[in-house]
C-alpha positions in Angstrom: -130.3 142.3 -25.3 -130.8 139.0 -24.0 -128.1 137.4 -26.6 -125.8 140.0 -24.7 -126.4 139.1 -21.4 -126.5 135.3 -22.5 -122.8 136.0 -24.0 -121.4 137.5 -20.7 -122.9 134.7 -18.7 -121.1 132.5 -20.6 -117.7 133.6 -20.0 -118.6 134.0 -16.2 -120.3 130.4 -15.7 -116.6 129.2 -17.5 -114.9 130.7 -15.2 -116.6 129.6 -12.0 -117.0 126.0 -13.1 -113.6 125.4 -13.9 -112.8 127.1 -10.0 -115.1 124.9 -8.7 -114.3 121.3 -10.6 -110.7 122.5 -10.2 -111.1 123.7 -6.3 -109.4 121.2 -4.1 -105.9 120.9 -6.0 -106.0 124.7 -6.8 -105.8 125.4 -2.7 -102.9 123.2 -2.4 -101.2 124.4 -5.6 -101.4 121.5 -7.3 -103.4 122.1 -10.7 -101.9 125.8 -11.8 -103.3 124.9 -15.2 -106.6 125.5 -13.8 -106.0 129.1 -12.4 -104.4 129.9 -15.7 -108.0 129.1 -17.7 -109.8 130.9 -15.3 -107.4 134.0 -15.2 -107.9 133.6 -18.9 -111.4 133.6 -19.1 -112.4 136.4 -16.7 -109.9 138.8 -18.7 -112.0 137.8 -21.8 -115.3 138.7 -19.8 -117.4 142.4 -20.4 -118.1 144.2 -16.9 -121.5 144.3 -15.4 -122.6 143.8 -11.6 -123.1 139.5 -12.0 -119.6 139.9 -12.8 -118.4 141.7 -10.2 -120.1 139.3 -7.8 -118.6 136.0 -9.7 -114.8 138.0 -9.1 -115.9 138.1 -5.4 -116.5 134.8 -4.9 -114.3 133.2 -6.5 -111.7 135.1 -4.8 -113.0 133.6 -1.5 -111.8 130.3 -3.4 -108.1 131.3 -3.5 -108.2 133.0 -0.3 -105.6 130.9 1.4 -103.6 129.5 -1.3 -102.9 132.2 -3.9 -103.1 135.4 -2.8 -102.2 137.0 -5.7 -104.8 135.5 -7.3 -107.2 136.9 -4.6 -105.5 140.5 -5.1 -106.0 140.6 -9.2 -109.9 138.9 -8.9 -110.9 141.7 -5.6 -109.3 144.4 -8.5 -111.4 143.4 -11.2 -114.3 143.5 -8.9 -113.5 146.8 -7.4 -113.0 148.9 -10.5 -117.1 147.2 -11.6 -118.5 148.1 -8.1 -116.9 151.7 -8.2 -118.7 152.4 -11.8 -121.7 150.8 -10.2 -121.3 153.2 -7.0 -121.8 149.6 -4.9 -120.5 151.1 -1.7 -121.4 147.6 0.1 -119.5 145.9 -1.8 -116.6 148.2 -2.5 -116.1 147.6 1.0 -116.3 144.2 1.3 -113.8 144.0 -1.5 -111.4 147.2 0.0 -111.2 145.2 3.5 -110.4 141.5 2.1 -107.6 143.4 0.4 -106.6 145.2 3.5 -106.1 141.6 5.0 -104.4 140.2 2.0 -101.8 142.9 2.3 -101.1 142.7 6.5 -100.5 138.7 5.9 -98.2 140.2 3.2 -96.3 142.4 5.7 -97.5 145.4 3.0 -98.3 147.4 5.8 -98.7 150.9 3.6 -101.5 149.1 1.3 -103.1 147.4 3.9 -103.7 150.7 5.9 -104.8 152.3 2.7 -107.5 149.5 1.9 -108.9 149.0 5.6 -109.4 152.6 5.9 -111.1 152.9 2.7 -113.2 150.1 3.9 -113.8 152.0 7.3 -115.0 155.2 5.6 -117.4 153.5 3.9 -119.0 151.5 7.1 -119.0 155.1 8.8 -121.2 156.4 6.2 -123.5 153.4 5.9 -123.5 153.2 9.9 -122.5 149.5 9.7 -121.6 148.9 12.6 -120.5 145.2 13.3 -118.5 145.9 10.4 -116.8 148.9 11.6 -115.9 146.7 14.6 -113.8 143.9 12.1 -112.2 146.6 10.7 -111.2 148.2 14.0 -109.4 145.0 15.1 -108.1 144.5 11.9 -106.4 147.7 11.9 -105.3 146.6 15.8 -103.7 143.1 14.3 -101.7 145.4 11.7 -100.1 147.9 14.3 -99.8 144.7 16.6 -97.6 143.1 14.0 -95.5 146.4 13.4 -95.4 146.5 17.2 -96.9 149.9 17.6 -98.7 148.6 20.9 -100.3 152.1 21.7 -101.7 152.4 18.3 -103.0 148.7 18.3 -104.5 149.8 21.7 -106.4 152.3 20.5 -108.2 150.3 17.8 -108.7 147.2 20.0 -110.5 149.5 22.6 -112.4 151.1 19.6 -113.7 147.5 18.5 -114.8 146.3 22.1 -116.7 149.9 23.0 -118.6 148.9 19.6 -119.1 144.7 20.1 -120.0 146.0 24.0 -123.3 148.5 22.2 -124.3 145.8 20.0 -124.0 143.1 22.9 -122.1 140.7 20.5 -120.2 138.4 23.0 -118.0 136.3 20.3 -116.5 139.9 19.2 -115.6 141.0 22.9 -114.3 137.6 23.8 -111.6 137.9 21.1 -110.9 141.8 21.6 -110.5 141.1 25.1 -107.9 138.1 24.6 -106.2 140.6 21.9 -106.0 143.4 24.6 -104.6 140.9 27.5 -101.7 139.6 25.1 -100.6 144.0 24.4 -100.5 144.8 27.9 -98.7 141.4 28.8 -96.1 142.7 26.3 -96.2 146.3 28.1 -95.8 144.5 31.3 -98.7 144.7 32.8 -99.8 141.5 34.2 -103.1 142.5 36.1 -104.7 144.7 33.5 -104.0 141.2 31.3 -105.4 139.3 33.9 -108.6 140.7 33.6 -109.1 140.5 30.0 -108.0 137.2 30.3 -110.8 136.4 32.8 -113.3 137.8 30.7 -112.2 136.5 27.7 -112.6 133.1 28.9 -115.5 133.6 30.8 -117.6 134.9 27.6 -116.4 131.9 25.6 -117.6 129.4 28.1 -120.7 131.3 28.2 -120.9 130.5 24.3 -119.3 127.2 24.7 -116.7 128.1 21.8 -113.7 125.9 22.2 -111.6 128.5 19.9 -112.4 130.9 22.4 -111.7 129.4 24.9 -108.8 127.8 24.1 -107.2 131.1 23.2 -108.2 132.9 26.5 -106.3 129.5 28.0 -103.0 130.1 26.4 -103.1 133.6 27.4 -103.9 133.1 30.9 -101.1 130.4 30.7 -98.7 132.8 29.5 -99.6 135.7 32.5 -99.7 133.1 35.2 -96.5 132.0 34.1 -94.5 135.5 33.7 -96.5 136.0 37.4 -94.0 132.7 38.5 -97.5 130.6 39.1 -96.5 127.4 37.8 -99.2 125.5 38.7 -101.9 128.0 37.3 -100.2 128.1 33.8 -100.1 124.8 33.6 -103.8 124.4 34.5 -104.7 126.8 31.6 -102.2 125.7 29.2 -104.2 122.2 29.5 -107.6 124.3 29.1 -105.7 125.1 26.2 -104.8 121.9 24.7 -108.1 120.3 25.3 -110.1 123.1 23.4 -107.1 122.9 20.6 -107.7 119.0 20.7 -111.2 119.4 20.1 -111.1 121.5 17.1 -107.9 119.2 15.8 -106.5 115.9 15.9 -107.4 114.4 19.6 -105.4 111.8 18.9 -102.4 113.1 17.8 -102.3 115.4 20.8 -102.8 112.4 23.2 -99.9 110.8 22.2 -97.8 113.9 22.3 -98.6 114.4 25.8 -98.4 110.8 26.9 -94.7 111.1 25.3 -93.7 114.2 27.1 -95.5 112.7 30.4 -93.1 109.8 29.7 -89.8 111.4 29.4 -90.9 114.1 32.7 -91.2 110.4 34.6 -87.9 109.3 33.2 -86.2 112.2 34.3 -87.8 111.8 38.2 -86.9 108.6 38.0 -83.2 108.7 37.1 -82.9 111.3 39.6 -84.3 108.8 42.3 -81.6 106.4 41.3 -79.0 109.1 41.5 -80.2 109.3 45.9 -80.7 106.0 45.7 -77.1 104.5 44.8 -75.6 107.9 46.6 -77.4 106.6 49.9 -75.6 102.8 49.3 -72.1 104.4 48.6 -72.8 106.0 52.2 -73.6 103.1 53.7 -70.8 101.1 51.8 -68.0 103.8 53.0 -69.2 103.2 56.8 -69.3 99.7 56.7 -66.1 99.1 54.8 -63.5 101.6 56.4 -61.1 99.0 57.1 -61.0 97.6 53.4 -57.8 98.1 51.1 -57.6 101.5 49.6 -57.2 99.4 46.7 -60.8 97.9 47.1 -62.2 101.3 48.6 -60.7 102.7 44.9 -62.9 100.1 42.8 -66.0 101.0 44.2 -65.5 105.3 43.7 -64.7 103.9 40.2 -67.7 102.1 39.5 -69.9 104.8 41.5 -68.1 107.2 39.5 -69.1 105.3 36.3 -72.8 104.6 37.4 -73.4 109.2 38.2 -72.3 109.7 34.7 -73.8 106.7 32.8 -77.0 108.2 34.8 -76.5 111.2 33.7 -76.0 110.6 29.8 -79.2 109.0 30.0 -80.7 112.0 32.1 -79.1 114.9 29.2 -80.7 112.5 26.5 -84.3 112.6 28.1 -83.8 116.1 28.7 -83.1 116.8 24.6 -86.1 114.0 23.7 -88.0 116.5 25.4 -87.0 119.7 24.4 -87.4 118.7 20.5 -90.8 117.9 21.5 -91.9 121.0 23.5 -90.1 123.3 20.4 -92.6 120.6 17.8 -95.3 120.8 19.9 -94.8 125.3 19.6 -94.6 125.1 16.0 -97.5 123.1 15.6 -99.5 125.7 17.7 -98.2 128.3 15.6 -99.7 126.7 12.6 -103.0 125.9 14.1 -103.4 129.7 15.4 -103.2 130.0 12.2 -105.6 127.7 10.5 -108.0 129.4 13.0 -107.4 133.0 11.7 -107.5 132.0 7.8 -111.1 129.8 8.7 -112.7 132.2 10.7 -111.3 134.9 7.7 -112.8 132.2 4.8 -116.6 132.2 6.9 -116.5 135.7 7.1 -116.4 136.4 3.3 -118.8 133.6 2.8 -120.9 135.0 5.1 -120.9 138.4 3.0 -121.4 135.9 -0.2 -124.6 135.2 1.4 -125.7 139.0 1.8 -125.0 139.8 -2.2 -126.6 136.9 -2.8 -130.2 137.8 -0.7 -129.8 141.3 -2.5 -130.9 139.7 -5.8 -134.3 138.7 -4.5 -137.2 140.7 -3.9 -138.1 141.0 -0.1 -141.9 140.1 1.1 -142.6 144.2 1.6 -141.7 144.8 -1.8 -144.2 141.7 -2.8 -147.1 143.2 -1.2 -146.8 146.0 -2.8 -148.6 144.1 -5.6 -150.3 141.0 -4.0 -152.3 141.0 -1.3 -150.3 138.6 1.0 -147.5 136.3 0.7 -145.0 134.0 2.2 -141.4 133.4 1.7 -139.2 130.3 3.7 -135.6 130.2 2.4 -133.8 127.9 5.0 -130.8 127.1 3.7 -128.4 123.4 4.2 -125.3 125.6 3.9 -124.6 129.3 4.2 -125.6 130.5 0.4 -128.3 128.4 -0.9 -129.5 126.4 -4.4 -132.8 127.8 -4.2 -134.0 131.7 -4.8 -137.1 133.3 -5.5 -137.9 135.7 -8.2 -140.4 138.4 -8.9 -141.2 141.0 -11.2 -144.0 143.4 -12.3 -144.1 144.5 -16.2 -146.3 146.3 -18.0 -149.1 145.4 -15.1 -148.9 141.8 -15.0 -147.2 140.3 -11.9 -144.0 137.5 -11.8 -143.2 135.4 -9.8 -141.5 132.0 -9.4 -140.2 129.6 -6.9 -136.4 128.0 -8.6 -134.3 125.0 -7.5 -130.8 125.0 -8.9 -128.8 122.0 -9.3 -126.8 121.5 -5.7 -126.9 123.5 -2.9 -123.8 126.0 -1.4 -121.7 127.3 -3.6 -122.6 125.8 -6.9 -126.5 126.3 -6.5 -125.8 130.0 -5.6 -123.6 130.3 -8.8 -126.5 128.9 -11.0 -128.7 131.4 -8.7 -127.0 134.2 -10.4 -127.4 133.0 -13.8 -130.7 132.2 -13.7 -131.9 135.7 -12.3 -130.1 137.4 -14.9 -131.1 135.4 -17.4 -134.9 136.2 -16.4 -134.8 139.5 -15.9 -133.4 139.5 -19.6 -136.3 137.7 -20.8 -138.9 140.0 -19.7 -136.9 143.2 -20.6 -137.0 141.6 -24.2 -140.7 140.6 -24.0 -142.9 141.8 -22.0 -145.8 140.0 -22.9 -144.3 136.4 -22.7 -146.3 134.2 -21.2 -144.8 131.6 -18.7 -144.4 128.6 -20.8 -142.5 130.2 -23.4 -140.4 131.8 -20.1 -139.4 128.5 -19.1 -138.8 127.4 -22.7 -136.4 130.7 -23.2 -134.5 130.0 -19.4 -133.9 126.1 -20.7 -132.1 127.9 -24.1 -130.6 130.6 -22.6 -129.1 128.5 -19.6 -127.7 125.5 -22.2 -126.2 128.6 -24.3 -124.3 129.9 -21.0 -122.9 126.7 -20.0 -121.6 125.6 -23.6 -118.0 125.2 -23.2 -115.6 125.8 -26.1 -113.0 122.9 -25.7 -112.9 119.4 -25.3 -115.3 119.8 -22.2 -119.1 119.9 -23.1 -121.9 121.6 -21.0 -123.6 118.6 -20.9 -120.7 117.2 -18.9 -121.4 120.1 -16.2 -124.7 118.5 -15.0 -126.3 121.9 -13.9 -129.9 122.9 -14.4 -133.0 123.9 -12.1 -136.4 122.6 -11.4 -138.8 125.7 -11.5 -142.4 126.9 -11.2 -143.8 130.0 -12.6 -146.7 132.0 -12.2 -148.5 135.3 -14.7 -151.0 136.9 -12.8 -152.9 139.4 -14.9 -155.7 141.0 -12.7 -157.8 143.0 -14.9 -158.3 139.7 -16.8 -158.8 137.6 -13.4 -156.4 135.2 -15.0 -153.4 133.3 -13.3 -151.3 131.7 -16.1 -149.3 128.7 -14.5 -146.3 126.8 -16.2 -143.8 124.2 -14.2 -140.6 122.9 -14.6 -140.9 119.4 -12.0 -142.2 121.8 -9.7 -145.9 122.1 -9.0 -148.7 124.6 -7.9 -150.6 124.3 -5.1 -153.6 125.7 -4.9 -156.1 125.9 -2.0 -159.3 127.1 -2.1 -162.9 126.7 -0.1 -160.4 124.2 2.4 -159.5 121.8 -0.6 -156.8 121.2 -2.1 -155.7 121.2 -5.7 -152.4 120.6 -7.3 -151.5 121.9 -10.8 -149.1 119.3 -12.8 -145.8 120.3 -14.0 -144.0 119.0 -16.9 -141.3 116.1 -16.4 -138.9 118.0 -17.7 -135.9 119.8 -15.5 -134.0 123.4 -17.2 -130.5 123.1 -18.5 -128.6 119.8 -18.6 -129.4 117.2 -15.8 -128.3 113.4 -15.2 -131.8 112.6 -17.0 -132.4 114.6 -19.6 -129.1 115.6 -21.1 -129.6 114.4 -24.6 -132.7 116.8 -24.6 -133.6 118.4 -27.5 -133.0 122.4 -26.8 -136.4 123.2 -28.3 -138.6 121.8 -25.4 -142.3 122.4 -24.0 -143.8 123.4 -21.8 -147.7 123.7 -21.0 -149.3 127.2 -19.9 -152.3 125.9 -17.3 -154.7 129.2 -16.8 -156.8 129.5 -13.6 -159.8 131.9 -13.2 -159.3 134.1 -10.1 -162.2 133.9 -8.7 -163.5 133.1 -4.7 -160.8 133.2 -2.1 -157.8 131.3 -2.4 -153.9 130.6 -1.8 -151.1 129.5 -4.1 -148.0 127.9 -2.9 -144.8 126.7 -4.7 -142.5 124.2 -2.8 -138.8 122.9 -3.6 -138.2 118.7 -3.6 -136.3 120.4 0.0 -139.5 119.9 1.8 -140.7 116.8 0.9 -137.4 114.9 0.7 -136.2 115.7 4.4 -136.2 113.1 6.6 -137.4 112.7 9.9 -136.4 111.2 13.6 -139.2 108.1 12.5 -137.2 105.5 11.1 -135.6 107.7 8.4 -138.9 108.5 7.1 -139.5 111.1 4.4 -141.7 114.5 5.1 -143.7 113.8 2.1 -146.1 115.4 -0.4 -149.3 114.2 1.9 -148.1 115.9 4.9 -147.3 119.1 3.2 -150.9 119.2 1.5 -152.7 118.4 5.1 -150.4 121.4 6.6 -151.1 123.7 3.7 -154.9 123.3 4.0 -154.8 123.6 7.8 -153.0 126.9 8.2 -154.4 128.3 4.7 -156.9 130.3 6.6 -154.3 132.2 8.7 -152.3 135.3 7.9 -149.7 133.9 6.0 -147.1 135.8 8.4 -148.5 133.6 11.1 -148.9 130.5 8.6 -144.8 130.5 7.9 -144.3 130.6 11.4 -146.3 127.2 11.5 -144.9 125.5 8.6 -141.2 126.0 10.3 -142.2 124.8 13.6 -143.7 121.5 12.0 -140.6 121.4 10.1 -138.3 121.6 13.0 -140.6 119.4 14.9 -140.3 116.9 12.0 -136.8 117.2 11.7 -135.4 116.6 15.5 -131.9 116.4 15.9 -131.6 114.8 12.0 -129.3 116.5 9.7 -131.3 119.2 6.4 -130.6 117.5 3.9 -131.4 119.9 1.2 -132.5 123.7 0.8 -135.7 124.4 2.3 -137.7 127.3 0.1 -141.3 127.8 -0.2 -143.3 131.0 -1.7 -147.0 131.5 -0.6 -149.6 134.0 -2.0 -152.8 135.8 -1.7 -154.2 137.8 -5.2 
């Protein structure tokens, strides 16, 4: 069983490392060779559920670059969530379809796909999800220009952002509704979506926000002939778009168009100017020579239309500019749809990956208290927790994957299947020989097949383990560089770990496979508390001189809330945490798993 799930982990990991080593050329479509292994690979993989979640992701990869490739990776993960009746996720993958297919102008599939996706949120009752989908449905009837129909969803979206109190999402329905009934000609109804648009992103202090309510109040002051409003907003605009994008670049784009607006003013003075000498030229030399008074029309003559070649040159210098400066909006409207589309789908990322892991509730079922803290740097995190009960002894460990983001949440998968293969194949194992088994089973899933090695992935995890059998009144304790702590009577005790990490790291890749690691056993007796900590904790720096949390003042803290609930005891070791950390950047994951026998 385990060799099987070892086998299909292997062709997944392939897959995801090359997306990942290969990512940056692969968006701009510079390294096809590397979408061709991976295509390669996944078509070679067996379907399970860790599958279907490694199709998901890396589809979030090519979500701006090849969309194809995004269309045949959501596939492959639709037909495995379907057999798996994963309505969550059938919908996730129905709806990033749905988008793929309006950017497509495949207006048919993409009305198929979002309502498949919007059936599903009905029956689940999700409902900030049934709002996306709404005003995804009202960009697609927007783009077909079916204003009525696009109405209809728009107003559908807001009535549900307006329940849940979700500001972001009536900010942006609001703009889209002011830009339909612009284009249906009504200017105040615009108006005062407009307002409120930009009124709720000020309120959030979003510059996107309010840098799109700008350009649409621009464009209603401006079909209302109010020059000097549109051009107020239309700079709200720019300096919102100028924050998000290249200041610079901007500033010298309106310095140049301030430039050749002067130029224009100022020929036009010298046009009055030398009209107001010829005047006073023609009284004062009436009685001149027609021959004379013929000169001086010639050379007026010559100065209106030298002035105004120069004036129709300005005039096209400016013009090319104001048409570049509109295509280069165009393009960053864009940018901010396909970013804010890229978040999104990380953002679900994030909820398949929290799925894997047992939730506290389901922990007490078994122990008598616990603790979880799972803060992580990026959205999806390195570290996860994991827990299982079999045959009536209890599991549970506290893992730290090589990296953090997207990488550590790959090896996150891939180590959770790999352990829940372990114990299915023995239940009695004891936690030493687990770790032993994880550091085979993870080497066997990253060996490559070509001329790149697994020890050239440098990916692994630093774990700690813990077997507690109560009707023995034994806790069995093995580590991976990651200790126990233990407190008990108000003292603290830490239990050693072996140096060794899991997998291939930059100091032990020439490791023998067959390593060891020790199995400490502790007597349950007397109250106490166990905690297992990531290197997140003690390696974050503070606002004092770049100075390091540290292993001493996690042990103090430990000691001095140990007597508390540990509900109320998390709550204190993430205020000293935050306290600690100021306005400094995390550095790392942050995970820590507390418990009471």
């Amino acid at each position: 069983m385990i060799e099987s799930g070892i086998y299909k982990l292997r062709w997944i990991t392939i897959g995801l490392l090359i997306a990942w080593l290969g990512w940056a050329p692969a968006l701009y479509g510079q390294d096809q060779r590397l979408v061709d292994s991976l295509t390669g690979v996944i078509r070679g993989a067996e379907h399970d559920t860790t599958l279907a979640n490694a199709y998901l992701i890396l589809s979030e990869a090519y979500f701006t670059s090849k969309p194809d490739t995004v269309l045949y990776l959501c596939q492959k993960a639709l037909d495995i969530f379907r057999e798996n009746d994963n309505q969550g996720s059938t919908a996730i993958i129905l709806h990033t379809m749905g988008i793929i297919f309006t950017t497509q102008n495949n207006y048919t599939r993409a009305l198929k796909h979002l309502n498949g996706s919007l059936e599903i949120r009905e029956g689940i009752n999700d409902q900030k999800g049934m709002a996306v989908i709404y005003r995804d449905l009202g960009h697609l009837y927007a783009q077909q220009n079916e204003l009525n129909k696009a109405m209809d969803y728009f107003n559908t979206a807001l009535a549900i952002y307006t329940t849940l109190n979700h500001k972001r999402g009536t900010s942006i329905i609001h703009a889209e509704l002011g830009g339909i009934t612009l284009k249906q000609g009504n200017s105040a109804k615009a108006m005062q979506h407009g307002n409120y648009s930009l009124s709720a992103g000020k309120e959030l202090g979003y510059p996107q926000l309010i840098g799109n309510a700008a350009k649409l109040l621009a464009k209603i002051y401006e079909h209302k002939k109010d020059h000097g409003k549109a051009l107020e907003h239309f700079e709200l605009h720019l300096q919102m778009r100028d924050s998000l994008h290249s200041k610079d670049i901007q500033k010298k784009i309106s310095n140049q168009e301030m430039k050749h607006a002067l130029a224009i003013k100022e020929n036009e003075h010298q046009v009055l100017e030398k009209e107001n000498e010829l005047k006073k030229l023609k009284v004062q030399h009436q009685q001149e020579t027609t021959k004379k008074q013929m000169w001086v029309m010639l050379l007026a003559a010559g100065a209106i239309l030298l002035l105004l070649l120069l004036t129709a040159l300005a005039y096209r210098q400016y013009a090319l500019k104001k048409r570049s400066n509109e295509q280069l909006g165009i393009k960053n409207d864009t940018i901010e749809s396909q970013q804010s589309q890229i978040t999104e789908s990380i953002e679900y990322a994030r909820n398949l990956q929290r799925n894997i892991m047992v939730s506290e509730g389901d922990i007490k079922k078994d122990l008598r208290d616990c603790l979880l803290i799972n803060q992580p740097r990026n959205i999806v995190s390195g570290d996860f927790h994991w827990f299982k009960k079999v045959n009536g002894r209890v599991h549970i460990a506290m893992i730290d994957c090589t990296g953090h983001g997207v990488p550590g949440a790959l090896m996150s998968i891939i180590g959770n299947d790999i352990l829940h293969n372990i114990l299915e194949d023995d239940p009695t194992i004891l936690p030493g020989d687990i770790l032993c088994r994880l550091h085979t089973g993870i080497i066997e899933a990253l060996q490559g097949e070509g001329e790149q090695s697994a020890e050239d992935v440098n990916a692994g995890m630093e774990m700690a383990i813990c077997t507690i059998d109560k009707n023995a009144g034994l806790l069995t304790f093995a580590g991976a560089n990651l200790p126990l702590f233990m407190v008990k009577d108000g003292a603290m005790e830490e239990v050693s770990p072996v140096n060794n990490a899991i997998g291939y790291s930059a100091f032990f890749r020439r490791l023998s496979k067959n390593l060891a690691f020790e199995n400490n056993e502790i007597k349950l007796e007397g109250e106490a508390a166990y905690y297992m900590v990531t290197d997140g904790f003690v390696d974050q720096f503070g606002t004092k001189d770049k100075e390091k949390y540290g292993k001493k003042r996690l042990m103090e803290l430990l000691v001095n809330t140990s007597d508390q609930p540990m509900a109320e005891q998390r709550k204190e070791i993430i205020k000293d945490m935050a306290s600690w950390m100021g306005p400094t950047q995390q550095t790392d994951d942050l995970s820590m798993v507390g418990f009471r026998v």
